[in-house]
C-alpha positions in Angstrom: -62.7 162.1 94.4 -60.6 165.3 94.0 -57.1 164.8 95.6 -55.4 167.9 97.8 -52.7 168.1 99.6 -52.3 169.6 102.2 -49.6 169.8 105.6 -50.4 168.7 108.6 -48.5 166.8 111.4 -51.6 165.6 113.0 -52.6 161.9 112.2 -56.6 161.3 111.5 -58.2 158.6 113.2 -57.9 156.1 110.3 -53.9 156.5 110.0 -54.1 156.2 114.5 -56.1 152.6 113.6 -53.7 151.0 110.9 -51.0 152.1 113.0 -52.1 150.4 116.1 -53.7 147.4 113.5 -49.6 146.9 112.0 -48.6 147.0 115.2 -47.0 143.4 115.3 -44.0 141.8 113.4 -44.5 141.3 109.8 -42.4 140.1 107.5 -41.2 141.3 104.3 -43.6 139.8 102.0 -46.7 140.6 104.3 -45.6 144.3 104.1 -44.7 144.0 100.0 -48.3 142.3 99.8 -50.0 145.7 102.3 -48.4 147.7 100.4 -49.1 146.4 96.6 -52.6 146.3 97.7 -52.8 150.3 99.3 -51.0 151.2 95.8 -53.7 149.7 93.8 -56.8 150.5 95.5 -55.0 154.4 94.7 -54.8 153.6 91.6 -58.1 152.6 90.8 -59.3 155.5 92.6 -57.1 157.7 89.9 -58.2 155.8 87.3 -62.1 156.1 88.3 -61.4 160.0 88.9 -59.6 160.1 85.2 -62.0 158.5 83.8 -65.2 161.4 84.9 -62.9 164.3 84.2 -62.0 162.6 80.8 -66.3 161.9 80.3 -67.2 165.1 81.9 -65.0 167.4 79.5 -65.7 165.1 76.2 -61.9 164.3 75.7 -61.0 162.0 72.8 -57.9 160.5 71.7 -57.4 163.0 69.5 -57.7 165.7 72.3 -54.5 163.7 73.8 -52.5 163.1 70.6 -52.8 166.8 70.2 -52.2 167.8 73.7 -48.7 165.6 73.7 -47.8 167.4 70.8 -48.3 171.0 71.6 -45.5 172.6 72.9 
């Protein structure tokens, strides 16, 4: 999944749907618990992404030790 961002002021039809879904009172830990869970299913989608550019270009820890390094 390749990330891009772009502007826009439009919403899509998912964002219209979670906005009319949340439409209700909710407290505090219900939105702390929403938004805990939208953070890690983004992570894990970076993490899956990492991991096939990381496979697909053969990097090994010594790739990244040496990348850190160079200056």
């Amino acid at each position: 999944m390749a990330l891009a961002h772009q502007s826009h002021t439009e919403l899509n039809p998912i964002q219209i749907s979670l906005l009319k879904l949340f439409n209700r009172p909710m407290s505090e830990q219900e939105a702390y618990n929403l938004k805990k869970y939208l953070a890690d299913y983004y992570n894990k989608q970076l993490e899956e992404e990492l991991s096939r550019v990381v496979n697909k270009k053969g990097y090994t820890q010594k790739d990244f030790d040496s990348m850190l390094l160079d200056d």
